[in-house]
N, C-alpha and C positions, 0 to 999 in steps of 0.2 A: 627289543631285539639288540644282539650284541654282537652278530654277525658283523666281521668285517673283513676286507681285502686284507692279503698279505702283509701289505707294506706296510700298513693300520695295525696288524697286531706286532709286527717284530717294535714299530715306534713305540705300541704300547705298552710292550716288554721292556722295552730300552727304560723307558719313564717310570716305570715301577709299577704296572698293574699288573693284575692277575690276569696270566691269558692259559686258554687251551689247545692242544694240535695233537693228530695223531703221532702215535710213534708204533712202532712192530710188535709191541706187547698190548697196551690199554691204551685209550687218551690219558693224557700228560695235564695235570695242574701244574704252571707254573708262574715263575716270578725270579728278578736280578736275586742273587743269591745274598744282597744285603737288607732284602725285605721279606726275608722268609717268615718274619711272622705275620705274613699277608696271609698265609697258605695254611699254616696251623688254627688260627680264627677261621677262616671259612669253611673248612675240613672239621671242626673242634678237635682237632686232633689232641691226643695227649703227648707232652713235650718232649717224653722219653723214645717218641718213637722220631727218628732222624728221618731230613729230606734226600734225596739224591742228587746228587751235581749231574748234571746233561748236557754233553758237549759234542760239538761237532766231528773231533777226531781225538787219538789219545794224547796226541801233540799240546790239544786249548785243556788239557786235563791236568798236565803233568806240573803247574805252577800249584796248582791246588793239595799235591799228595809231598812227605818228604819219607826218604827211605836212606838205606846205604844203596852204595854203588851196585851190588850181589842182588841184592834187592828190586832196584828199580829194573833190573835187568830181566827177574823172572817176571816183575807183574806187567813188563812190555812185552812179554812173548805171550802170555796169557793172553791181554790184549788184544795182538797181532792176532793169535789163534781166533778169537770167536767176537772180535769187533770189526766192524757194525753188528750188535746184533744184543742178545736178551739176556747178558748178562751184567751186575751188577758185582764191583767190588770193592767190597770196603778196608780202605786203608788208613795208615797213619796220613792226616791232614795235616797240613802247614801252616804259618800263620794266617796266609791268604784267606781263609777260610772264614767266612764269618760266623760267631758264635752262634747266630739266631738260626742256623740251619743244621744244630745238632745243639741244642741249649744246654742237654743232662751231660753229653760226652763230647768235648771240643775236639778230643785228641784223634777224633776217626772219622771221615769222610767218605761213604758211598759214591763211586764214580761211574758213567755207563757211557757208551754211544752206540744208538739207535739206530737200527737198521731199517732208517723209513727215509725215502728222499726226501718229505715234507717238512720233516721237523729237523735234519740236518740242514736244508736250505734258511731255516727260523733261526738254529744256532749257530751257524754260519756269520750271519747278521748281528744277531745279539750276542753271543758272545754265552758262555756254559749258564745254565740257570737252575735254579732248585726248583726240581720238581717229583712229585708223587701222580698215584693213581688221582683222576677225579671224581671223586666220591668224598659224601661225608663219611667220617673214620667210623670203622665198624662195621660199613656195607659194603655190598659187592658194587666193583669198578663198573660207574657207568659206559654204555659202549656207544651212546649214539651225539650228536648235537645238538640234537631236541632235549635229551636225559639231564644233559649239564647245562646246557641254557635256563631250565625249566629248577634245577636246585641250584645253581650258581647264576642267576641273574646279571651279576657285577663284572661275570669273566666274558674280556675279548674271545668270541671263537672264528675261524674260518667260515665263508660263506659257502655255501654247497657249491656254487661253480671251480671256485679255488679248489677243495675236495673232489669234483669229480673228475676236473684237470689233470689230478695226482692218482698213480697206481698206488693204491692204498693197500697194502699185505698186513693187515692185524690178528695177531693169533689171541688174540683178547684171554691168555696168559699172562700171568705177571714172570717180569724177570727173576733171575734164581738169582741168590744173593751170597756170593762169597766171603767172608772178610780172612784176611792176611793175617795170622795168631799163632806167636813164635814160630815164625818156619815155615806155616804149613800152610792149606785152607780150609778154613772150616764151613760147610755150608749152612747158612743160617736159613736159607731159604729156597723150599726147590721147586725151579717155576720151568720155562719152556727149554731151559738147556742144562744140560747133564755135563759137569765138570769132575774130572778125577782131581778130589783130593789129595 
């Protein structure tokens, strides 16, 4: 069993293991975003497909992405417009960024924050982490604690009091994916929220 208290998975986090917590779309595989190839081995994920940065506000975000001035301006009303909440955008990344959480493409950074009190309380504490759906790569996201206990053995997860303590709203949707491409956006992927291009 790998159920554990709060305080037990954020330290968990912090130290560099693999934990999981819901968010407003799927549960959330994650890890410090300097050990993301914690997440691609237990996923088998293939390397071409990037992690997503999870942060608490767009505030613990914005060291991670660089733009021009013009720039940072649209992708913080974007933001403002539909965060907290299911979408995902991927921008030019900064040095900050470590390579192991886009290995094929350094130059671009998926960023989100969650419209789940649970897991903003987690990144709160820890600080933004790479994270994807929990599942192995290829299947459909698991939805329960039992699902990912039962294929991810290794990963910290909440214990069901901690969960039923939390108003949990999962639309067990994956976020829609925008990325930033000269000018405009393009949607790479169309999940619980509808963004005009």
């Amino acid at each position: 069993m790998t159920q554990v208290s709060m305080s037990t998975l954020i330290a968990g986090a912090r130290s560099g293991q693999l934990v999981s917590f819901p968010t407003d779309t799927v549960p959330a595989l994650a890890v410090r975003p300097d050990c993301s190839e914690l997440v691609f081995a237990a996923k088998q994920r293939n390397q071409a497909k990037p992690l997503i940065l999870m942060g608490d506000s767009a505030e613990s975000l914005l060291p991670y992405i660089s733009g021009t001035v013009q720039e940072l301006e649209i992708w913080q009303r974007v933001a403002k417009q539909y965060w907290p909440g299911a979408l995902t955008l991927v921008l030019p990344a900064s040095a900050k960024v470590p390579a192991a959480m886009n290995p094929t493409d350094s130059t671009t950074i998926g960023i989100r924050v969650p419209n789940s009190e649970i897991a903003i309380a987690i990144l709160s504490e820890t600080g933004p982490l790479a994270t994807t759906s929990a599942n192995r790569s290829g299947e459909p996201p698991l939805q329960t604690i039992a699902e990912i206990e039962e294929q991810f053995p290794e990963v910290l997860t909440l214990q069901t009091t901690e969960l039923e303590a939390a108003k949990l709203v999962t639309t067990g949707v994956p976020s829609t994916v925008a990325k930033w491409t000269q000018g405009r956006w393009e949607i790479l992927r169309q999940g619980a929220v509808q963004v005009d291009s």
